[in-house]
DOTI-203128 format. One record per residue (C-alpha): residue in three letters; chain; z, y, x. Coordinates in steps of 0.001 Angstrom, whole numbers. Layout:
BEGIN
 code unit      pz      py      px
  ALA    A       Z       Y       X
...
***
This chain:
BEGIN
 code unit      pz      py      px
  UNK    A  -27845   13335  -28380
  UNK    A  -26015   15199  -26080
  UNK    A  -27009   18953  -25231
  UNK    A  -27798   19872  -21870
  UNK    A  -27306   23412  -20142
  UNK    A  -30934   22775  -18230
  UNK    A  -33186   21950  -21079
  UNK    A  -34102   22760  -24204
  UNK    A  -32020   20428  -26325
  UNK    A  -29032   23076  -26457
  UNK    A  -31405   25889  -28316
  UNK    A  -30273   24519  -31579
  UNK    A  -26555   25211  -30598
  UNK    A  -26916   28366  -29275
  UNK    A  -29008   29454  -32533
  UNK    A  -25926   28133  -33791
  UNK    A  -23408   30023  -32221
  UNK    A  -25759   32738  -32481
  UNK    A  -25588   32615  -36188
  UNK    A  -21770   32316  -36266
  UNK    A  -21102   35419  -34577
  UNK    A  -23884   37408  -37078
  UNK    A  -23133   35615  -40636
  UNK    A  -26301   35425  -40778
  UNK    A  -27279   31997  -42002
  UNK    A  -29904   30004  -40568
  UNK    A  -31488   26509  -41188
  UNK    A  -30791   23429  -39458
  UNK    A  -32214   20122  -40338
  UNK    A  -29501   17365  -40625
  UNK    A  -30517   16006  -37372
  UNK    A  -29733   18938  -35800
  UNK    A  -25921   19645  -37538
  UNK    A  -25468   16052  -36329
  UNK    A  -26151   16986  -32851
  UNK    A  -24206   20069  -32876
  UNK    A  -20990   18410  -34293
  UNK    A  -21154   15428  -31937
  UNK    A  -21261   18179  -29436
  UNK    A  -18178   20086  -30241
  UNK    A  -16088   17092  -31318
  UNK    A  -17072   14934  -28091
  UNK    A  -15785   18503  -26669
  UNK    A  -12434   18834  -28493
  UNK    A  -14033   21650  -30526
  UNK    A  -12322   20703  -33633
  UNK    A  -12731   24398  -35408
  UNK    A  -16370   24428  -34444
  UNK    A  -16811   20782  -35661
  UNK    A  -15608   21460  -39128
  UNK    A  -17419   25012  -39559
  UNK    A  -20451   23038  -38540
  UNK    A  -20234   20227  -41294
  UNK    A  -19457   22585  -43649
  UNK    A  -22642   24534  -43097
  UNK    A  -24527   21491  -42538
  UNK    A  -23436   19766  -46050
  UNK    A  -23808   23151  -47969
  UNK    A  -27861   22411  -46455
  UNK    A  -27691   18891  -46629
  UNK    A  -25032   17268  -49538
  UNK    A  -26712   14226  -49705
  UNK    A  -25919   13382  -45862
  UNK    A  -23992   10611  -45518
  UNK    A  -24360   10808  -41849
  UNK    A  -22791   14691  -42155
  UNK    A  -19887   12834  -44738
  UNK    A  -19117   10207  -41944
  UNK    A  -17983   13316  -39487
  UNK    A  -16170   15016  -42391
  UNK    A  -14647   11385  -42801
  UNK    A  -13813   11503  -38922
  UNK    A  -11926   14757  -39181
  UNK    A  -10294   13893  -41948
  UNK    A   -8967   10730  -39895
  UNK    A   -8058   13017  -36655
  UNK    A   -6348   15266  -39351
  UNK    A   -4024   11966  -40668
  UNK    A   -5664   12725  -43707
  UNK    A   -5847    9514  -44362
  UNK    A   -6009    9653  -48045
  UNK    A   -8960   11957  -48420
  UNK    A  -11047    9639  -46094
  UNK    A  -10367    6776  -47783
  UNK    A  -11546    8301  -50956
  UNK    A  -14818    9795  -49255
  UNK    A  -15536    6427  -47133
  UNK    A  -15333    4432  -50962
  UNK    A  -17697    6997  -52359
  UNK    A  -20561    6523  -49201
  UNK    A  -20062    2656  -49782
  UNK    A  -21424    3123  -53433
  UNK    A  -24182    4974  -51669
  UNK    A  -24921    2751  -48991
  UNK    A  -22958    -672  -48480
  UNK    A  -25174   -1535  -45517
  UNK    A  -23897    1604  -43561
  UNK    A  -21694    -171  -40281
  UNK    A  -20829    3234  -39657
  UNK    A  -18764    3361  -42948
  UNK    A  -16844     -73  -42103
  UNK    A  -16079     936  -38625
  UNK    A  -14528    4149  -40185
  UNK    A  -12435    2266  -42718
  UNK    A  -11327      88  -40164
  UNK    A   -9886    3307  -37901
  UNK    A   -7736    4135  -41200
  UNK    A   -6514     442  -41460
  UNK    A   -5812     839  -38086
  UNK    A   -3695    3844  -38042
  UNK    A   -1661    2296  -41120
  UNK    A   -1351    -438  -38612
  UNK    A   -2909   -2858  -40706
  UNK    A   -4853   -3972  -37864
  UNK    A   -5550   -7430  -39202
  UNK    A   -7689   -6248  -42067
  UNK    A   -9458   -3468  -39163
  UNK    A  -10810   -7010  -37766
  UNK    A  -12069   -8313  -41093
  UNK    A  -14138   -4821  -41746
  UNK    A  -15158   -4975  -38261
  UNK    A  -16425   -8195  -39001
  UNK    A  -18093   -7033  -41578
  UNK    A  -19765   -4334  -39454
  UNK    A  -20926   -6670  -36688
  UNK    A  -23265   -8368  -39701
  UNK    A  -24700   -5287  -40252
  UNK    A  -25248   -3865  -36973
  UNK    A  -28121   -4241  -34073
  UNK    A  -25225   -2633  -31197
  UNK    A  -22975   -4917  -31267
  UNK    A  -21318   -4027  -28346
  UNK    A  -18712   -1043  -29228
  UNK    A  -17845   -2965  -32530
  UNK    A  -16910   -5802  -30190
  UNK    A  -14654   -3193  -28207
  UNK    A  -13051   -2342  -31345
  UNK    A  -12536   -5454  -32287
  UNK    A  -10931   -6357  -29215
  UNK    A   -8171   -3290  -28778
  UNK    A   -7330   -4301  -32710
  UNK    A   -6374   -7656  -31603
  UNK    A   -4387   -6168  -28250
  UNK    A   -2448   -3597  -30902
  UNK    A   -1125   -6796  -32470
  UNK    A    -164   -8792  -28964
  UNK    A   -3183  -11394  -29731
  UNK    A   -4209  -11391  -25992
  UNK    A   -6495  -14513  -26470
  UNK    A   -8256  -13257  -28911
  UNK    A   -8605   -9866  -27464
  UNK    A   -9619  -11181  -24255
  UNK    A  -12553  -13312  -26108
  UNK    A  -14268   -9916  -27428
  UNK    A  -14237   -7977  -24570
  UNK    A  -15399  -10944  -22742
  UNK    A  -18580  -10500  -25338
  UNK    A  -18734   -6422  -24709
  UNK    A  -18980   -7632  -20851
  UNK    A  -21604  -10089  -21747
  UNK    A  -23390   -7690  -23520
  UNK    A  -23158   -5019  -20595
  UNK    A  -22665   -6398  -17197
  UNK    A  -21478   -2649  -16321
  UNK    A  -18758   -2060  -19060
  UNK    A  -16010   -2080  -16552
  UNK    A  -13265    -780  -19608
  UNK    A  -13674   -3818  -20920
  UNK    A  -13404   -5650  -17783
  UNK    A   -9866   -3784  -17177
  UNK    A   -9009   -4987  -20888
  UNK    A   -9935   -8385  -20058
  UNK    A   -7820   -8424  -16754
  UNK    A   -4732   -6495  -18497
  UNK    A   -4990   -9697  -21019
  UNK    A   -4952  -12379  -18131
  UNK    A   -2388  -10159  -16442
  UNK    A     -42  -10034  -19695
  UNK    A    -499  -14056  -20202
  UNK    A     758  -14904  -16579
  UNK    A   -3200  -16315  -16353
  UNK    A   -3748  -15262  -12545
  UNK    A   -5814  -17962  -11223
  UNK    A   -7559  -17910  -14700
  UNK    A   -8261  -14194  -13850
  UNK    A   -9497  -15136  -10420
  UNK    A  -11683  -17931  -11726
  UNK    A  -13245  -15595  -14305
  UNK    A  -13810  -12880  -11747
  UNK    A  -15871  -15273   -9133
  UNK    A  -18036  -16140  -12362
  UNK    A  -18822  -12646  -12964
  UNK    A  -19268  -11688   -9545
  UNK    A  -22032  -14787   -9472
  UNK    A  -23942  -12231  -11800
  UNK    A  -22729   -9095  -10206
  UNK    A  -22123   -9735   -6715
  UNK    A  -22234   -5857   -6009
  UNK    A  -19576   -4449   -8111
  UNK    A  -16376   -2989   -6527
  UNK    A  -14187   -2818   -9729
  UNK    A  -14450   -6772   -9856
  UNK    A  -13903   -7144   -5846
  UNK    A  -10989   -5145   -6455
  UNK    A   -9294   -6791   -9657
  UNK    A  -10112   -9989   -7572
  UNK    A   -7517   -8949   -4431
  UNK    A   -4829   -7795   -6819
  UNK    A   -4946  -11143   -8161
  UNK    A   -4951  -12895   -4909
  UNK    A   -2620  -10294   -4186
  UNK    A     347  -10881   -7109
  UNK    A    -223  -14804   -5885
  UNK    A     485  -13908   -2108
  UNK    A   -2845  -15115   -1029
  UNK    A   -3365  -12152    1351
  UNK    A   -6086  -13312    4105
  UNK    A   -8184  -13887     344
  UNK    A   -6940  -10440   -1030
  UNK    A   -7914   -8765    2581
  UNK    A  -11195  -10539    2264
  UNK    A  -11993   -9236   -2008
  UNK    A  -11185   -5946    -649
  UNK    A  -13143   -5968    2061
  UNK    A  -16633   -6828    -879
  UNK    A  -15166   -3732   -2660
  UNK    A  -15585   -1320     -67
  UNK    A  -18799   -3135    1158
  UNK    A  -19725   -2167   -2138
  UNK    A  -18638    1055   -2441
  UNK    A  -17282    2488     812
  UNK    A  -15830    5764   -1025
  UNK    A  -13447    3571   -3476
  UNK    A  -10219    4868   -2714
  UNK    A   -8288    2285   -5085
  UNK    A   -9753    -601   -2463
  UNK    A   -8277    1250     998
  UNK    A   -4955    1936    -856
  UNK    A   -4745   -1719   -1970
  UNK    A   -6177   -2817    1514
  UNK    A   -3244   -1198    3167
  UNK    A    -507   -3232    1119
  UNK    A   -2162   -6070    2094
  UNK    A   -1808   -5080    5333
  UNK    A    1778   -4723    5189
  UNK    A    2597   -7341    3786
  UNK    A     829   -8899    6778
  UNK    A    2961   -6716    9009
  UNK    A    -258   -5059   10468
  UNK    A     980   -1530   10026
  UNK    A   -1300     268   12258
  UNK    A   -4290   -1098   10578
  UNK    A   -2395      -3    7189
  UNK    A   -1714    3067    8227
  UNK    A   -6042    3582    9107
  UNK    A   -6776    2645    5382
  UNK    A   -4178    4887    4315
  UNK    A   -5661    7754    5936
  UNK    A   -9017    6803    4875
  UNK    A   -7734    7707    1556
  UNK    A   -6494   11285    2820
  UNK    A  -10143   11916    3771
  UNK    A  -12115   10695     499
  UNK    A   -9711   12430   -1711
  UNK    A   -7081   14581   -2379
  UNK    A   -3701   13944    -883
  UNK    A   -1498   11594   -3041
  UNK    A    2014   10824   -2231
  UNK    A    1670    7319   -2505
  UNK    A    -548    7195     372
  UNK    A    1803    9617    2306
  UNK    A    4655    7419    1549
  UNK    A    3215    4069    2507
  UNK    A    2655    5885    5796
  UNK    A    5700    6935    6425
  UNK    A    7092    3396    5609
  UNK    A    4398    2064    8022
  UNK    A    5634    4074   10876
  UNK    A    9132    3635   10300
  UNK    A    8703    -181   10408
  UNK    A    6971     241   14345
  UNK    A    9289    2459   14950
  UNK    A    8365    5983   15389
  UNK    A   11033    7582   13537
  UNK    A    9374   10979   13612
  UNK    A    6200   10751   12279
  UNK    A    7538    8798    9507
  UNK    A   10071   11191    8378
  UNK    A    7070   13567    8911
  UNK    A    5377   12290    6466
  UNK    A    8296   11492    3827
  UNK    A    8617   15075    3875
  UNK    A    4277   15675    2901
  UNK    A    5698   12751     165
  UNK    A    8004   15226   -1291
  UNK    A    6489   18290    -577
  UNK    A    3304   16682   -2214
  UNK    A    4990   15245   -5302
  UNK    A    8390   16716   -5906
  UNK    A    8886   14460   -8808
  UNK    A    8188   11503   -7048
  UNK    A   11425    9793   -6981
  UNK    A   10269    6926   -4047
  UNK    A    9824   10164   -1860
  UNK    A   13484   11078   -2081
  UNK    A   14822    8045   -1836
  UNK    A   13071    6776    1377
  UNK    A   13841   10215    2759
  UNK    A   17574    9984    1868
  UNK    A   17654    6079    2905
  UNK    A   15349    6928    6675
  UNK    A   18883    9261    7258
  UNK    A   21446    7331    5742
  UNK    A   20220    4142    7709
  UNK    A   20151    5909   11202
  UNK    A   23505    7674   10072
  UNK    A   22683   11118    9729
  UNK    A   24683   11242    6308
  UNK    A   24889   14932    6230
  UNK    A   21247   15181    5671
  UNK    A   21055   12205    3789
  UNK    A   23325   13521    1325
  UNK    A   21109   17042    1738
  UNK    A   18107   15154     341
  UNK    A   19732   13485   -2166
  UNK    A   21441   16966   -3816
  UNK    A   17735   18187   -3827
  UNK    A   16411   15277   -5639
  UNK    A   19173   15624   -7830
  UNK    A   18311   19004   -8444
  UNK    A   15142   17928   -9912
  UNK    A   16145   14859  -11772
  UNK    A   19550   14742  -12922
  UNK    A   18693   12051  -14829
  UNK    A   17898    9621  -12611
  UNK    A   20109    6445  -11796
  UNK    A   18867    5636   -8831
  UNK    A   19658    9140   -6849
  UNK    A   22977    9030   -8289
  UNK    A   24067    5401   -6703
  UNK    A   22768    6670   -3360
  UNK    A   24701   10427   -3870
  UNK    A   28226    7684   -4765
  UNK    A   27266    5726   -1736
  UNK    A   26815    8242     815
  UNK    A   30317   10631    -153
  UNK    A   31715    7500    -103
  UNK    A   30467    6921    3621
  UNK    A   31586   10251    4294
  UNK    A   35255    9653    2614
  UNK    A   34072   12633     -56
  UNK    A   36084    9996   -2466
  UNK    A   36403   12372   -5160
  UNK    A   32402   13259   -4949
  UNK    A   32055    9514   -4383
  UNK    A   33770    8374   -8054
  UNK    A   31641   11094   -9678
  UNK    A   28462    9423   -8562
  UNK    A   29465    5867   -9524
  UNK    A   30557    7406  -12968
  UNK    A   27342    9436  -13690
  UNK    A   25508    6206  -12830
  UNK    A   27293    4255  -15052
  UNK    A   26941    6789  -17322
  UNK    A   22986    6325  -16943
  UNK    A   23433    2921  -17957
  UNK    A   23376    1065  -14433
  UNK    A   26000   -1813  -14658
  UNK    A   26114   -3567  -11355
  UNK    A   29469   -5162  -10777
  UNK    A   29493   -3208   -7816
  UNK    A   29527     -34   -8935
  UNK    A   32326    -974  -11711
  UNK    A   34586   -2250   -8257
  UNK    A   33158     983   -5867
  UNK    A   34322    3549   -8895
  UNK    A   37518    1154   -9745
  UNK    A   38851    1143   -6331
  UNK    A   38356    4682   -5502
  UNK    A   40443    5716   -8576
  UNK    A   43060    3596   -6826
  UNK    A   42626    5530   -3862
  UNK    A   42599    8752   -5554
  UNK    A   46068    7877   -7708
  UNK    A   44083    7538  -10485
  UNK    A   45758    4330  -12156
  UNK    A   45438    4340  -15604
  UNK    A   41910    5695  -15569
  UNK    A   41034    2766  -13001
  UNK    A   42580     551  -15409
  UNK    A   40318    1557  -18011
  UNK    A   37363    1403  -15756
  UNK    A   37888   -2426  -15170
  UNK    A   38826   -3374  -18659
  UNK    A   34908   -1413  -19283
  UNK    A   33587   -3583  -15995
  UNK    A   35034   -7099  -17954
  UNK    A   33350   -6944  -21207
  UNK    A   30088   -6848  -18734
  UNK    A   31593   -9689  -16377
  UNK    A   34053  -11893  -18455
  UNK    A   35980  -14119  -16275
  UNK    A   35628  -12337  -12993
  UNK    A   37933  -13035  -10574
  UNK    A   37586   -9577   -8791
  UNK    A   37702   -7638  -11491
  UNK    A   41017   -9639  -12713
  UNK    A   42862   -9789   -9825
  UNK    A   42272   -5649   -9427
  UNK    A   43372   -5279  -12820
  UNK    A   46582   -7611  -12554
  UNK    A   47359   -5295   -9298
  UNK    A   46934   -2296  -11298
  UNK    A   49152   -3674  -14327
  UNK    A   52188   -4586  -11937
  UNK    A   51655   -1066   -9694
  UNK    A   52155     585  -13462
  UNK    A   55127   -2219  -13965
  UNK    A   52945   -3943  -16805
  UNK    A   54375   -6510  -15645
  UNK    A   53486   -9168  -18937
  UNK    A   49492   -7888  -18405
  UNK    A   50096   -7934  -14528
  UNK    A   51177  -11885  -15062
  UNK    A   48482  -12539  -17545
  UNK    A   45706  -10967  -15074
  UNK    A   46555  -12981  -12251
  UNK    A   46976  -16117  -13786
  UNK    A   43492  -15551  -14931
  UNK    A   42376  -14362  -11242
  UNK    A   44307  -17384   -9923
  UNK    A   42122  -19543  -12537
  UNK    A   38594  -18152  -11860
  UNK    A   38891  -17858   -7934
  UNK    A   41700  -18705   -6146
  UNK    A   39970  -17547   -3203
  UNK    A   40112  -14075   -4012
  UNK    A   43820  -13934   -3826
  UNK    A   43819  -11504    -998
  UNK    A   42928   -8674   -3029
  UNK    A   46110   -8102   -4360
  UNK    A   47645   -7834   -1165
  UNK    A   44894   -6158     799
  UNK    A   44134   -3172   -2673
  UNK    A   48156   -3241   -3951
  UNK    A   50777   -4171    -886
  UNK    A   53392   -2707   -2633
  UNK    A   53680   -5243   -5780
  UNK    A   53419   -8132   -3243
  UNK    A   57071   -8177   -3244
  UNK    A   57869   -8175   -6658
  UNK    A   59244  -11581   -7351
  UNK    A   56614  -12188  -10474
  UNK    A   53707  -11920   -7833
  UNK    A   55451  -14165   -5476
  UNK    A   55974  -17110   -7842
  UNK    A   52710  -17075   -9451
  UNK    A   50676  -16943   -5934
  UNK    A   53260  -19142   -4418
  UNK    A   52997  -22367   -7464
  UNK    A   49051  -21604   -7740
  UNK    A   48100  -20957   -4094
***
C-alpha cells in the first residue's frame, strides 16, 4: 500500500517519523513496517528504509516478509553474499514463498548468471497467482543474454495478461526491432489493436514501423489513430512531421511541429526539424531563426551546430560558418564531426594551416575517410611540409592498401625528396592500380615531371 498525503493511510508514517525524531519507541504491527519501508524505498529513502526494518524486526523477528526487504537492501548494497545467506535461511522457513525465488533470481542476475534467474523464475511462476511481473522478469533475463525470441514470447504473455502494460509492449517492439522483424512487428501490432483499437502507444509503434519500411501514406495514416486517440501525444505530431518530410510536405510538417511547442516544453528537435523545413521552401530566415532557438535551447545538441554552420557554409557566408563552428567547438572538443566541418571551411577560406589542424584532430578522433587522409596530405604539400605528408600517406595506406591516389601522392613526394628508388616503386604501383590517375603527379608535383625516372615509367606504362 502506498501512503497518501489526503487520507489516513500515512498516520502510521508520520507516527513513525514522529518517533524517530523523539527515541521514543512505539509499536507497529508488521503490516504496518511493511508499508512504511515500501514507502521510503519506492522513494529512494534508503537510510529510512533500513532504520525502519531494523525497528520492525527488533518487533517482529519472525517476519519473513520484513527479511525479504532486509534481503532487498542487501542486494541494492551488492551485498550479495549476505543475501544469499538470508534468502537460504527463509527457504527453510517457507519454500512456497515466490517472493524468495524472485529475490534469488535478482542475485543470479547481477552475477550475470541470468540463465539460472530463468530457472528460479520458473520456479516462482508455479508458485504464484500474479503471474504477470514474474513474466516481466523473465523476459528482461532473456534480453540481458541477446535471446530476443524468447524474450519477446514473455512479454507477449505480460501483454496478454494486461492489455495496458505498454513497457512490455516497448520490450516486445525493441525485440522485433533488434531481429530485423518489421512486418512481423506490424502484423503483431494490427492483432493487438483488434483488442485495443484505442491505444496511441500501439498506433504509434505501428507508423514507425511503416515508417523504417518507407510506407509513409500507411505511417501518416497509424499516426493519424494515435492522435485520434490521444490528441495531446506529442511523440505522434513529432513522428507525424517526419513523415511529412519525407513526403516533402513541409508546411504541414512544420504545423505538427509546432503543435509540439504548444503541448510541451520546447525541445530542440522540434526546433530543428523546423528550421530544416523552412530552409527546404526556402525562407532562409526563419530557418536560421530557428537553428539559433536549436542551439540556444540545447547547447549540447550537436545537429544544432552543425545545420547552423552547414545553412552558412552552403550560402557562402564562411566567416560565420566558421563562427558557429569555433562555438560548438568550444563546447565539445571532442567531437569528430565539428572538427571535419572547422578543416573544411579554413580550407575554403585558404586558412591552410588552420585547415591541416582540423583534418589532424579528426583523424585524431578516429574518423578515417580517405578523404580526409588526401585533404590533410595535400595541404602539408602546400604548406612545405614533405616529410610529415609523407608520413601522413604511409598512415592513410595501411587503411586503403592499393590505392592509386594515395600511391601516386606518395611516389610524388618520394621523388620531390629525391627518394628516387621509393619514388619508382610508388608509381609503378600507382601505374598498376589506376593508370587513370596519372595526372596527379603532374597536376600535385610539376617539378619531378622532368626527372628522367618519371618520364620513362609514365612514358612505357601510359
Amino acid at each position: 500500500m502506498e501512503f497518501s498525503q489526503d487520507d489516513n493511510n500515512n498516520l502510521p508514517l508520520s507516527k513513525f517519523e514522529s518517533m524517530l525524531k523523539t527515541n521514543h519507541v512505539l509499536f507497529f504491527d508488521s503490516e504496518e513496517f511493511e508499508n512504511i519501508i515500501h514507502h521510503y524505498l519506492n522513494h529512494g529513502k534508503i537510510a529510512l528504509a533500513k532504520k525502519a526494518i531494523k525497528l520492525g524486526l527488533n518487533q517482529h523477528p519472525s517476519s519473513i516478509n520484513l527479511k525479504l526487504f532486509k534481503v532487498e537492501i542487501y542486494v541494492f548494497e551488492d551485498k550479495l553474499v549476505e543475501a544469499d545467506e538470508l534468502l537460504n535461511s527463509l527457504y527453510i522457513l517457507d519454500p512456497t514463498n515466490e517472493e524468495i525465488y524472485i529475490q534469488k533470481a535478482n542475485i543470479l542476475s547481477k552475477k550475470d548468471d541470468h540463465q539460472k534467474a530463468i530457472s528460479v523464475l520458473k520456479k516462482a511462476l508455479e508458485l504464484t497467482d500474479d503471474a504477470i511481473d514474474i513474466y516481466s522478469l523473465i523476459g528482461m533475463e532473456y534480453l540481458f543474454l541477446d535471446e530476443f525470441e524468447s524474450a519477446k514470447t514473455y512479454f507477449m504473455k505480460c501483454l496478454e495478461e494486461d492489455l495496458e502494460d505498454y513497457s512490455a509492449l516497448y520490450n516486445i517492439i525493441y525485440c522485433f526491432d533488434y531481429l530485423n522483424q518489421n512486418q512481423d512487428a506490424i502484423e503483431y501490432l494490427n492483432m493487438f489493436l483488434d483488442k485495443n483499437p484505442y491505444c496511441e502507444v500501439a498506433w504509434h509503434q505501428l507508423g514507425k514501423q511503416y515508417l523504417v519500411l518507407k510506407k509513409y501514406r500507411k505511417a501518416l495514416t497509424a499516426f493519424d489513430f494515435a492522435i485520434i486517440s490521444d490528441d495531446t501525444f506529442v511523440g505522434a505530431y513529432l513522428e507525424r512531421g517526419k513523415v511529412l518530410e519525407k513526403l516533402k510536405r513541409y508546411e504541414e510538417a512544420i504545423e505538427n511541429y509546432n503543435i509540439t511547442l504548444k503541448l510541451d516544453d520546447p525541445t530542440s528537435f522540434a526546433l530543428l526539424r523546423i528550421g530544416n523545413c523552412y530552409e527546404k521552401l526556402g525562407n532562409n530566415d526563419l530557418a536560421v531563426q530557428y537553428y539559433y532557438k536549436t542551439v540556444h535551447e540545447d547547447p549540447l545538441l550537436d545537429k544544432g551546430w552543425i545545420a547552423i554552420t552547414k545553412f552558412y557554409n552552403k550560402n557562402k557566408n564562411y566567416q560565420k560558418a566558421l563562427y558557429y563552428i569555433n562555438k560548438a567547438i568550444n563546447i565539445d572538443a571532442e567531437n569528430v564531426t565539428y572538427w571535419k566541418l572547422y578543416a573544411q571551411i579554413n580550407h575554403r577560406l585558404n586558412f591552410f594551416e588552420e585547415a591541416e589542424r582540423g583534418y589532424k584532430k579528426t583523424l585524431e578522433l578516429g574518423n578515417y575517410e580517405l578523404n580526409t587522409w588526401l585533404s590533410r596530405g595535400d595541404l602539408l604539400i602546400k604548406l612545405g611540409e614533405l616529410e610529415a605528408s609523407v608520413y601522413n600517406f604511409e598512415q592513410a595506406v595501411e587503411f586503403y592498401p592499393e590505392n592509386a591516389e594515395l600511391e601516386y601522392r606518395l611516389a610524388g613526394l618520394y621523388f620531390a625528396l629525391n627518394e628516387n628508388d621509393k619514388g619508382s616503386f610508388h608509381l609503378k604501383n600507382g601505374l598498376r592500380y589506376n593508370k587513370e590517375y596519372a595526372f596527379i603527379i603532374e597536376e600535385l608535383f610539376p617539378e619531378v615531371t622532368d626527372k628522367t625516372q618519371v618520364k620513362n615509367l609514365l612514358k612505357t606504362n601510359l
